[in-house]
Structure formats: structure tokens, C-alpha cells
C-alpha positions in Angstrom: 7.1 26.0 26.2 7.4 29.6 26.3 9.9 30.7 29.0 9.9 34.7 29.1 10.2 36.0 25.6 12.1 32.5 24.7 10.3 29.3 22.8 12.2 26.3 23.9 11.1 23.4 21.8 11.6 20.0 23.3 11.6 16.8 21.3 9.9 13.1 22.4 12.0 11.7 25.6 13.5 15.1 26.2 13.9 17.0 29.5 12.5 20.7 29.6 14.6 23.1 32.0 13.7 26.5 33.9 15.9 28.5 35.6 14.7 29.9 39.1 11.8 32.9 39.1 11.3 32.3 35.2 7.7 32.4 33.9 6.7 29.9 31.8 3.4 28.1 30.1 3.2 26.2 26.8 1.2 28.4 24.3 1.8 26.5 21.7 -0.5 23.4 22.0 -3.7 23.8 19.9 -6.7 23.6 21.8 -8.0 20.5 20.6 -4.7 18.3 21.9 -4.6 17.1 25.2 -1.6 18.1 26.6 0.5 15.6 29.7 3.5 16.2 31.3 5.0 15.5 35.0 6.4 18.8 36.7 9.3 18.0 39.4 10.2 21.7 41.3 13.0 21.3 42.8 14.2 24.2 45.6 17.6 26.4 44.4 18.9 26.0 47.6 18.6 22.2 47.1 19.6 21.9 43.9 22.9 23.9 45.5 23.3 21.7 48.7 23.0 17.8 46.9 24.8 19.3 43.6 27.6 21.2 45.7 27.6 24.0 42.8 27.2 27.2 44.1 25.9 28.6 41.2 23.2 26.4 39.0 22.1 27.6 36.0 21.3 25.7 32.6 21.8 27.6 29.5 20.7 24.7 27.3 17.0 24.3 28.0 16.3 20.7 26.4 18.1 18.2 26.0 17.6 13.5 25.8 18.9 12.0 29.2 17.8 8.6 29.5 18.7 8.1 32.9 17.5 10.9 33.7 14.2 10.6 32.6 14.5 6.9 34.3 15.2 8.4 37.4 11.9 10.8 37.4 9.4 8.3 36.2 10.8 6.2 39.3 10.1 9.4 41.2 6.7 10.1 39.7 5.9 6.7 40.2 7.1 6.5 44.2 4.8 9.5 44.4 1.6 7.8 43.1 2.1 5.2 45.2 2.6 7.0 48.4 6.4 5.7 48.7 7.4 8.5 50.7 10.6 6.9 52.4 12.1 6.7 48.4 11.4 10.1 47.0 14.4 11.5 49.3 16.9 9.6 47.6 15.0 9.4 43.8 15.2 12.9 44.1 18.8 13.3 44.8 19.6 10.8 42.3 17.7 13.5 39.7 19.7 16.9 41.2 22.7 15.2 40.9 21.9 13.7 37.1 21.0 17.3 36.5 24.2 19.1 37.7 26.0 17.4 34.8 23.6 19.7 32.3 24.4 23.1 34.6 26.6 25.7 33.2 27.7 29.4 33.8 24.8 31.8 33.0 25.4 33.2 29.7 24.3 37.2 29.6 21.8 37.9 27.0 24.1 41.2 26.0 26.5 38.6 24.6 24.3 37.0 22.2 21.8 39.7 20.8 20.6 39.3 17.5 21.1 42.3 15.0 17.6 41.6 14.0 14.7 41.1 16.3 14.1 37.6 17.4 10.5 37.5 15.7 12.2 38.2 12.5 14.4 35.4 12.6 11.1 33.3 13.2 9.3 34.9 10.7 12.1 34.7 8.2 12.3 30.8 9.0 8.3 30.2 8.6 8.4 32.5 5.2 11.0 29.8 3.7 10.0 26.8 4.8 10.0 25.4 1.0 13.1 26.9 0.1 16.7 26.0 0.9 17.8 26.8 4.6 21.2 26.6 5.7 22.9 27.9 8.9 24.8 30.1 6.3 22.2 31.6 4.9 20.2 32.0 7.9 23.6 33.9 9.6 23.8 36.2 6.5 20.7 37.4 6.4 21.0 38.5 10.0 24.6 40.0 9.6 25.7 37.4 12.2 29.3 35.0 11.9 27.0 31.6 11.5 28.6 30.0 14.9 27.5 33.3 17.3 23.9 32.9 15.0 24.1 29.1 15.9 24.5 29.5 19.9 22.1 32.7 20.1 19.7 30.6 18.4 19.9 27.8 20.7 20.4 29.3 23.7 16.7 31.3 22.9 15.0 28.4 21.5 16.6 25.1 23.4 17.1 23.5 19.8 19.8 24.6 16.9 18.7 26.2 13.9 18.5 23.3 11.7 16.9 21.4 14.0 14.6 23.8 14.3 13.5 24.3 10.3 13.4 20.6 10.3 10.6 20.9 13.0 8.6 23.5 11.2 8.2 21.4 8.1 7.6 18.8 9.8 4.5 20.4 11.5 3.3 22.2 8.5 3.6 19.4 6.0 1.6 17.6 8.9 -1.2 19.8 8.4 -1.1 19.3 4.7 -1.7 15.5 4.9 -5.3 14.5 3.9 -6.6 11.3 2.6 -6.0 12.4 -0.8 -2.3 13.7 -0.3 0.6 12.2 -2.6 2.6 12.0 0.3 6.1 12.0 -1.8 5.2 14.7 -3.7 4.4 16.9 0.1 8.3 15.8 0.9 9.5 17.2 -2.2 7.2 20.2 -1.7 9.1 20.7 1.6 12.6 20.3 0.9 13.4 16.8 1.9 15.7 14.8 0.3 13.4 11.7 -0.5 10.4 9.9 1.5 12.9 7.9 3.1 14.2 11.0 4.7 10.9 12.7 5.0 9.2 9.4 6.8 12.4 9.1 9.5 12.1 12.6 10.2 8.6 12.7 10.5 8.3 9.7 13.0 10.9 11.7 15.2 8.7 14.5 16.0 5.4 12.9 15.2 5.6 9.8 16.8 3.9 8.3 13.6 5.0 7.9 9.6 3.2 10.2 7.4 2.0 7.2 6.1 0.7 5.8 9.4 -0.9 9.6 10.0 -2.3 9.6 6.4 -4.3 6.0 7.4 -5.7 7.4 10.3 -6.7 10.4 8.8 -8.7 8.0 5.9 -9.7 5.8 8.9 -12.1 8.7 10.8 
């Protein structure tokens, strides 16, 4: 999702956040996926008047909350089925769940990168195959590696590692053929063994690469 200038990644059974009078779309999804996903606006003034915080603002953009992804299927649900005498309360039930994520608004001015934020992305892509650490990553862009860290994740919703580990992810994805040596591709993109690769893999994929490979040989 692109938020602004920001690209806030989300992860399977994670919540996606924006702030009041952001712009957002998701850019990112190639044309050939079908993209689906449930939108719940909820109004700022009641967010404020079921949350009692007078000033809600979430700084960390994605994050996993069971219940709270419980408690807006329920919603989603109640709305399909014309349940109109539930949403009231489902929907306090999610403003209150989502209070517990709201922070104080963190200025941009206190988290500018010395480099541009593209360079840090392009930096990341470029190296994909090589060793990436946070204190590498914070040394290349003259930054102490803990301001790097939380400027990183407050622009992208995820922390840097996290991050790198998703890249490879989707590029060794669109490596795999039917012919791939699928240990040899983990290798290729720095993971530690196919054990490693395989877990990591299923996290963001939903699949094993081997799973992924067998459907590819399948079509």
C-alpha cells in the first residue's frame, strides 16, 4: 500500500492502518493478481468519542492482531448479512481494539534520512544477494543503526530486516521455474539452508517453494 510517499508492506493476517486525510492505493500488485481486501472507514471524531483519546494517531502502520482481525470479519460478516442491530457494537469492539495500537504522532523532521528514501530502497534491491545487516544498512546511510531502524519502519510499516527478507523472498519467487534447483536459489539469495528458505517462504507466500515449484510444472 502506498500511503503518501510511504510503502507500508503488510504481511498475511495483518491489519493495514491510515491516518485521517492520507491518500493511499496499492501500486504494487501486478496486473495479473486479483487483489481482495475489506475496507472498514471509521470517522475521527468516533474513533475519539468510543476510544476517549483525544488525539489518535498510529505511527506503526501494520501490525498481526488476532482479535482484531476476529472482530472485523464478525463486522464484515454482520454487514453481508444485513445485521444492522450488531454493527454498532462490532464496531466499537474494533475502535476500542484499535486504541491499544494509537500513539503520539511522530514528526517526520525527527526521522529524516541523510540519504533519500529511494536510495535506501534502491540500495536494498541492488544487494539482495549479498549480506545485509541493520549495521551495514545504518552505515551506508551515516545513520546510528536504532534512529535508521525506527525511520525505516515508521516509512515502511515493517523493520529493515523484515523487509530484505521480503524482497528475496519475492524475487527468488520469480526465479522459480520447473527446472529450478530450488536449494541452490536459497543459497543464491542468502538464506541460511532450505529449511530456512522453505519457512520463510510460506510466511509471505502462503505456499513452500516446493509447493509453488509443483504448480508451476502442473500448468
Amino acid at each position: 500500500m502506498k500511503v503518501g510517499e510511504r510503502y507500508i508492506y503488510s504481511e498475511k493476517d495483518y491489519v493495514s492502518i491510515t491516518n485521517p486525510n492520507e491518500i493511499h492505493s496499492n501500486p504494487l500488485v501486478p496486473t495479473e493478481k486479483k487483489l481482495c481486501f475489506h475496507t472498514v472507514y471509521i470517522p475521527e471524531n468516533l474513533m475519539t468519542e468510543i476510544s476517549g483519546a483525544k488525539h489518535v494517531y498510529f505511527e506503526k502502520r501494520s501490525f498481526k492482531d488476532l482479535q482484531l482481525k476476529a472482530h472485523i470479519l464478525e463486522l464484515i460478516r454482520a454487514v453481508k448479512e444485513n445485521k444492522n442491530e450488531t454493527e454498532p457494537q462490532l464496531l466499537g469492539k474494533i475502535i476500542i481494539r484499535l486504541a491499544k495500537h494509537s500513539t503520539d504522532k511522530i514528526t517526520d523532521d525527527k526521522l529524516i534520512f541523510k540519504a533519500s528514501w529511494e536510495k535506501v530502497l534502491l540500495y536494498i534491491d541492488d544487494n539482495l544477494k549479498n549480506d545485509i545487516s541493520l549495521s551495514l544498512l545504518s552505515l551506508n546511510f551515516g545513520m546510528d543503526k536504532f534512529k535508521f531502524a525506527k525511520a525505516f519502519k515508521y516509512l515502511c510499516g515493517m523493520s529493515p530486516m523484515n523487509y530484505v527478507l521480503m524482497k528475496r523472498i519475492f524475487k527468488a519467487k520469480g526465479m522459480i521455474s520447473k527446472n529450478t534447483n530450488l536449494t541452490a536459489l536459497a543459497y543464491e539469495y542468502n538464506f541460511t539452508d532450505m529449511a530456512h528458505f522453505s519457512k520463510q517462504f510460506k510466511r509471505f507466500i502462503g505456499l513452500s517453494p516446493r509447493q509453488f515449484q509443483k504448480g508451476i510444472i502442473q500448468d
